[in-house]
N, C-alpha and C positions, 0 to 999 in steps of 0.2 A: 068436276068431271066435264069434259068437253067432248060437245057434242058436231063441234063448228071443225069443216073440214079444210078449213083454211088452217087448223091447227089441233091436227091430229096426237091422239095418243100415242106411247110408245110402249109395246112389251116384251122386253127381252129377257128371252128363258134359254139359259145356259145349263146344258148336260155335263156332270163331271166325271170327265174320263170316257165321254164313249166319242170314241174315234170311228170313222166312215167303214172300218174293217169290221161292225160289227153291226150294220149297216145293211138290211136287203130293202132295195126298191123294187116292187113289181107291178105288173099290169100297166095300163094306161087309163084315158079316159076319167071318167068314172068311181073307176075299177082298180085306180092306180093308189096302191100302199105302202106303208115303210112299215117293215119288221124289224127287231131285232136277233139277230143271228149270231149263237155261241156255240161252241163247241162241246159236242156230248162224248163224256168219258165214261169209261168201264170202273172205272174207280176213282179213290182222291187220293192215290200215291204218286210220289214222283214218275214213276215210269209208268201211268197210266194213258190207255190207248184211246186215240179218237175214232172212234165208230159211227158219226154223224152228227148232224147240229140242231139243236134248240131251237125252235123259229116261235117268237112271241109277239100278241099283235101290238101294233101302237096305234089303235083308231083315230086319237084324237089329234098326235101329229100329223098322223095321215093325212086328215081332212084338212091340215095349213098345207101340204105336199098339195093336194088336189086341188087349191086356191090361193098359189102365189109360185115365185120364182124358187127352184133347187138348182144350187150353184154344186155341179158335179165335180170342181175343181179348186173346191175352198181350203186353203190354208188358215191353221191357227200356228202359233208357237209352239214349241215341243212341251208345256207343260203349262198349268194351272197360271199362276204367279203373271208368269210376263204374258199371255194371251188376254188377262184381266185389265195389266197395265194398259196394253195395248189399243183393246180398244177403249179406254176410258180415257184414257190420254191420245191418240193418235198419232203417235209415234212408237216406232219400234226400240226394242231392249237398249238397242246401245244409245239413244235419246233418253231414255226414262227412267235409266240406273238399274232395273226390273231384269233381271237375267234368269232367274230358276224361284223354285218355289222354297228353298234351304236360308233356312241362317233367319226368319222371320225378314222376308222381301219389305220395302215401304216405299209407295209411291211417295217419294221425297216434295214434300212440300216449299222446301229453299228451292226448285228446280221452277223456273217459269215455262208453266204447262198450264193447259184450258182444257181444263175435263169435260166430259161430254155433259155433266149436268152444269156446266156454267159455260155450256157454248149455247145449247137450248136458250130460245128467248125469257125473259125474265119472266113473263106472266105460266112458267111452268113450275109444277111442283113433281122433286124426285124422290123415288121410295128406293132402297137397296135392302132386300130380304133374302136372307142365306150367308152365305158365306162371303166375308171380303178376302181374304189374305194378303193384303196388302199395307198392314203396319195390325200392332194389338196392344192399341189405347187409343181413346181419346182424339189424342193431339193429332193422330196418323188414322183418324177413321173417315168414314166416308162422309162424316160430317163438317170433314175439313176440304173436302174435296167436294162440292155442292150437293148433294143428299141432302135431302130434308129431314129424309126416317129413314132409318136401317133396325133392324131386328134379324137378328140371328147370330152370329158367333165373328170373333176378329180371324180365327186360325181355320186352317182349311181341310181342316179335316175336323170328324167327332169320334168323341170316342168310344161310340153307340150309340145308334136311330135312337134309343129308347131313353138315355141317358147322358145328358149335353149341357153346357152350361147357355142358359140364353140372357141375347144382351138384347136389351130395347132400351134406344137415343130415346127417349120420352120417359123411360125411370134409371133402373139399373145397367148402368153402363159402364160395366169396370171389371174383368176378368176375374180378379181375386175376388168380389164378394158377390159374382153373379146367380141365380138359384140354379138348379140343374131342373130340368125339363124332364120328365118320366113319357113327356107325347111324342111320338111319331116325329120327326124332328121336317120330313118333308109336308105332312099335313100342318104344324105350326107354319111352318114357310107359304102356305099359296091361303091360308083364313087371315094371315096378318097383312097380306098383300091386298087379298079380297077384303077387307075390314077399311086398309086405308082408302084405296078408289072408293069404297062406297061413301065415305065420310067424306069427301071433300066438295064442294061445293062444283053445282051443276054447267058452271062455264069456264072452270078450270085443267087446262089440260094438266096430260102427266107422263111421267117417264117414268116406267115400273121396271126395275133391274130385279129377277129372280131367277140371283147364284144359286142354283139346287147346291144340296150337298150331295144327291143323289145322280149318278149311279155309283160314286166313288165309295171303295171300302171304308169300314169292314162290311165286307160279304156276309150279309142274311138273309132270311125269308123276309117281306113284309108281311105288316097286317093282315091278315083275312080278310079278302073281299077288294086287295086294291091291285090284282092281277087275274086277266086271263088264263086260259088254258095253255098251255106249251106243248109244242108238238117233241114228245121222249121217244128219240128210238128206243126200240126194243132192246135190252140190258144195259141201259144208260143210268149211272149213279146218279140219283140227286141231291146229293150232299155238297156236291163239287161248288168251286168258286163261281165257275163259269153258268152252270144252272143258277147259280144264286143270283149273279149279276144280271142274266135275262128278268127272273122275276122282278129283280128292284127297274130296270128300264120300263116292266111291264106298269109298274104301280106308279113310277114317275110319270107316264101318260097318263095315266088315269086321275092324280092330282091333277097334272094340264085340264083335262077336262073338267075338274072339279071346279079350278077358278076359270075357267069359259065359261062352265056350265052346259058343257055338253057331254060329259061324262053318263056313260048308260049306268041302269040302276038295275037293270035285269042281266040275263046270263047264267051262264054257268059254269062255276058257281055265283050265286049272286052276290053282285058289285055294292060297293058300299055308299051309300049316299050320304053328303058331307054335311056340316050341322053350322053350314056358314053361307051367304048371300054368295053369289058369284058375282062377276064384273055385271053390270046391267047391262043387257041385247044392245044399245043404243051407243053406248060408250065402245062396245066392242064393235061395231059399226064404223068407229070412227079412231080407229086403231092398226094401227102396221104391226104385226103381230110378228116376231122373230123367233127362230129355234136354231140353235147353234151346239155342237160339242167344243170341248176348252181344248181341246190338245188328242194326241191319240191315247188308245188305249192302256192300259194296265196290264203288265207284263204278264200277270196270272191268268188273264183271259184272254191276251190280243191275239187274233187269228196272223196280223202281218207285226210291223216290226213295231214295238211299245214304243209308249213314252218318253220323252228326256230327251232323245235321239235325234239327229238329223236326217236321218231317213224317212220317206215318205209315209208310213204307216204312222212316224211319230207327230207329223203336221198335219194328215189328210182328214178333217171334217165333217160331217153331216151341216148346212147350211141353206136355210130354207126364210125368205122374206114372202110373208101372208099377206093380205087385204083382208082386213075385219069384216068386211062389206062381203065378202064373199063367201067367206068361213061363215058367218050364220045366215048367210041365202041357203048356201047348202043344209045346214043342221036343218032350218026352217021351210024348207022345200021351199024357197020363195025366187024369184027371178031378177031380183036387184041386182045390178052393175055394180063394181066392183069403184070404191071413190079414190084409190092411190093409183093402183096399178092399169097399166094400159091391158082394155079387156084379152089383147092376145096374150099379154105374157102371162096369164092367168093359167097353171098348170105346165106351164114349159122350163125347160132345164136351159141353165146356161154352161156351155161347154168352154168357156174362157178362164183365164184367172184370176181369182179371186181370192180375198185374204179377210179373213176378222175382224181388222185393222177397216176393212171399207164400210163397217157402220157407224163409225168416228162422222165423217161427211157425210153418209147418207141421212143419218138419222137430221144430222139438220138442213140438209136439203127441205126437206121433205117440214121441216117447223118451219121456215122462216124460207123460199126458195130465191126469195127476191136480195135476201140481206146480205152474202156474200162476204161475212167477218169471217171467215176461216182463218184461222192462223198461219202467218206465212210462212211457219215451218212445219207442215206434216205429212204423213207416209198416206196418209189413208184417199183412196179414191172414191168421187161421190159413186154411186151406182143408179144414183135418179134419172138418168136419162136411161139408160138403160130397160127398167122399169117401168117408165110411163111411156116408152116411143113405142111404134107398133112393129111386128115382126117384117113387114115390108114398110119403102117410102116409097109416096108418088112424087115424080120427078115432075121437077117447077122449071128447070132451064130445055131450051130448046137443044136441039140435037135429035142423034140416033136414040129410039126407044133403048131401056132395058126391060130385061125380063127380071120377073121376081127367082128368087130360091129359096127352096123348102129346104131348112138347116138340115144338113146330116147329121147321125149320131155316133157315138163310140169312134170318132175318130175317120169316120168317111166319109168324105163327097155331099155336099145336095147336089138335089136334082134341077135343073131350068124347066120352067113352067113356060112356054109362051102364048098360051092364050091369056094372057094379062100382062099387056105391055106398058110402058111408064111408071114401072115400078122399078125399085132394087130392094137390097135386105139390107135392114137396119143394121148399124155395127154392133157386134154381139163382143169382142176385146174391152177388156178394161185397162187393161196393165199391161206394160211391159214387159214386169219382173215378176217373181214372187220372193218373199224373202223371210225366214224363220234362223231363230240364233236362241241358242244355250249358253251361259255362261255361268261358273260357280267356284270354287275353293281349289275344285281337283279336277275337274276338264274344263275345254271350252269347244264349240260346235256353234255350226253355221252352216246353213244351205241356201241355196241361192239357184232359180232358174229362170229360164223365158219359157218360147211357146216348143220350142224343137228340143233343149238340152236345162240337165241340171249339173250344178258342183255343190259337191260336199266339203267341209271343211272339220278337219277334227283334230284340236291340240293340248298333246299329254304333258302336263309342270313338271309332271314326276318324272321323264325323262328327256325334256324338253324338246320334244319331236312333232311335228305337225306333219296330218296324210291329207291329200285330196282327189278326190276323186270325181269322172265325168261321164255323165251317161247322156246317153242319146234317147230321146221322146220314138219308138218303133212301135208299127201296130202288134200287138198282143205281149209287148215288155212294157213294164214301168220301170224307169231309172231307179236303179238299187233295188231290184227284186227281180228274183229269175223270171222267166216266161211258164206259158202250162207245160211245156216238158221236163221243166227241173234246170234249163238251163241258165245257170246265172246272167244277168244283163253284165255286157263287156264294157270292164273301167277305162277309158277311152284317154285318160290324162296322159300316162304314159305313153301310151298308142293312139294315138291321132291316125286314123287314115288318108283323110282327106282334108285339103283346103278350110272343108265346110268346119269337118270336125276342129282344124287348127284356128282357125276363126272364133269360135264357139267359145273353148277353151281361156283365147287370152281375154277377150270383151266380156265373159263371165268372171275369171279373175279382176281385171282391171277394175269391174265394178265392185267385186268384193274386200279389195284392197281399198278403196275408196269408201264405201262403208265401214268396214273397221276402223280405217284410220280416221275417220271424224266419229266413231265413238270414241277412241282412243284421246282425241282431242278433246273431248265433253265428259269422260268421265275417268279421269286424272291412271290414264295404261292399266286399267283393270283390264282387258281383254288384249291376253297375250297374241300380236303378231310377228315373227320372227323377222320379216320383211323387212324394207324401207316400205314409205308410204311420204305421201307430199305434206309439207309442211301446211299447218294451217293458215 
């Protein structure tokens, strides 16, 4: 376990299936928390009516929200599968072979790829707990891809919290003769996590990958004792999927907190306290502590557009990078500075874009910042300067003073300050693009945008037709979702109105013609384009 901040730990805790639509951030300061919000029904029939929504707390994510960066603009993949490839590899679908979660996905190991546990410096040791889906054996596990230890299941789903086969790299590790697990399938996941960090010896960093299998169906109650209170309107069913799913996001924080250790043990009702060591105070100190959703929502409960899709509902995120240093000043009421992040970006949102894909580089940023082996083909942007520069710079060359600016939010204006001249605002862009793609047996999908417009891209085998479509970035529309009065955002492909709009249009095609067609070229025309495209 490493305690040397020259080589920090890493913990990434991936949500399955909760996309940013289900998602409340409130407050500031302090006082600033993420709930999760579902939709309260009259009943669990098909044509039952939404009467209001489920709001359930997440304290513990909360408190990484109150000490580290929330990327209000993060993209994953539209599903499980290629978002996993994605960031473990650092390249996107059409790079990685990884297109949809169908047909048993495998992170192909004849593909010359540098996984994120074999870009980490050697003296790192990786744990992968939960769910891979990404091959189901052996030869396609994450033992083949640099993992040290994995525990938990090859396939991405279980077939019951209560009732799962478990694989642990250190005995049984073979599908057909694995024993089935009667525990809790997400409390096995964060004692076998918490079990390895404590075992490992005290100057060894580590790279903790924990795929929950949670919030993803089947929809149940959890255990007793590992969720809060939820706020039911008054004649809301609790039977429904959607209550269900609140409570399991309820109880997946609260595991969070169990391997932090900062899980409360009071309440009401009272919370369950775990019968396993958590990470030690000192390790988590010296930890970037991450929380991400894999893809959007699940059709059954998504408030905007599900899963699988190219639509913004189906890529849009929750994404949140912590300071361990900060996350237990606060638990510990103590006043220690934060050792990754630069103390402003400590609680501030970043309004740029952002993808999955950018913890590929960051995370080794951030192990090794001087070594600079990145691979010289990959998608993923570091985010470390970002993260460690402060929200102003003081200006070193001569000239006219600037004044600093206080970022706007939702989409409007800062302000100029000028009683603090020889400053400006750091760059808050990362990317250019943002880029998400589907591919499978019987469709294929792709979306593609910058900072003003996006294009959708959607193509049927079955009748051999492809549609695209283009929206424009307006204050109170999101591309491909009406605005608050019901009015659908205008598909602009067809109807270009202006210059800008015509512009937009071809430079976002040009570049996704150019993307497909070097997947096309890498993975032998599995992704049908009807086009010409340039020769490689």
């Amino acid at each position: 376990m490493s305690t040397n901040s020259a080589s920090p730990n890493f913990l990434l805790l991936i949500a399955d299936d909760l996309g940013k639509d289900l998602i409340s951030i409130t407050g500031s300061g302090t006082g600033r928390s993420m709930q999760v919000r579902t939709k309260a029904k009259d009943n669990t029939g098909p044509n039952a009516n939404v009467i209001g929504y489920h709001v359930g707390n997440m304290p513990n994510v909360s408190r990484l929200l109150r000490n580290g960066v929330y990327f209000d603009q993060a993209w994953a993949q539209p599903a499980c599968s290629p978002t996993r490839a994605s960031i473990y590899s650092g390249v996107h679908p059409w790079r990685n072979g990884v297109g949809s979660p169908m047909g048993n996905p495998v992170l192909d190991t004849t593909i010359s790829l540098t996984t994120l546990p074999e870009l980490l410096p050697s003296a790192y040791k990786s744990g992968l707990f939960g769910k891979w889906h990404l091959g189901n054996n052996r030869d396609t596990s994450p033992l083949e891809h640099g993992w040290d230890k994995h525990v938990g299941t090859f396939d991405g789903v279980v077939p019951d919290y209560r009732q799962w086969p478990l694989l642990d790299s250190d005995g049984v590790y073979d599908e057909d003769l694995a024993p089935y697990s009667t525990e809790y399938v997400t409390t096995v996941t964060v004692r076998e996590a918490a079990d390895w960090i404590n075992a490992l010896d005290s100057d060894t960093p580590w790279f903790a990958t924990m795929a929950f299998h949670a919030p993803h169906s089947p929809f149940h109650t959890p255990p007793s004792g590992t969720t809060g209170i939820t706020s039911i309107p008054a004649g809301a069913n609790t039977d429904t999927n959607d209550f269900k799913f609140n409570l399991m996001t309820q109880s997946l924080d609260h595991h969070i907190g169990g391997l932090l250790g900062t899980a409360s043990s009071g309440g009401i009702p009272p919370m369950t306290e775990f019968d396993f060591a958590a990470i030690p105070q000192d390790q988590l100190q010296n930890t970037i502590i991450i929380f991400i959703g894999d893809n959007g929502s699940d059709s059954r409960v998504a408030i905007e557009e599900p899963k699988t899709y190219e639509y913004e509902g189906s890529v849009a995120v929750p994404m949140i990078i912590a300071d361990g240093a900060s996350v237990m000043a606060e638990f510990n009421s103590t006043n220690d500075s934060p050792r990754f992040l630069h103390p402003r970006r400590v609680g501030w949102t970043s309004t740029g874009m952002t993808h999955v894909i950018d913890l590929y580089a960051t995370l080794a940023h951030f192990a090794d910042p001087t070594d600079g082996t990145m691979p010289a083909r990959t998608d993923s942007v570091d985010l470390g300067p970002l993260l460690t520069r402060p929200l102003m710079i003081r200006h070193k060359t001569p000239g006219k003073p600037k004044v600093p600016v206080n970022p706007g939010s939702g989409g409007l204006p800062g302000t100029k300050v000028p009683d603090l001249p020889d400053f400006e605002p750091a760059p808050t862009e990362v990317r250019n693009f943002n880029f998400a793609q589907w591919y499978s047996s019987d469709t294929e999908r792709a979306s593609i945008r910058n900072a003003e417009y996006k294009l959708n891209y959607e193509y049927d085998p079955a009748t051999d037709s492809h549609t695209y479509a283009l929206y424009r970035f307006e204050e109170g529309i999101i591309p491909d979702r009406e605005d608050a009065t019901g009015t659908p955002a205008e598909n602009l492909w067809d109807a270009a109105i202006n210059r800008t709009d015509n512009f937009a249009r071809e430079n976002l095609d040009l570049l996704l013609d150019e993307l497909l067609a070097d997947y096309r070229r890498n993975q032998n025309d599995q992704f049908h384009d009807p086009r010409p495209f340039p020769a490689a």
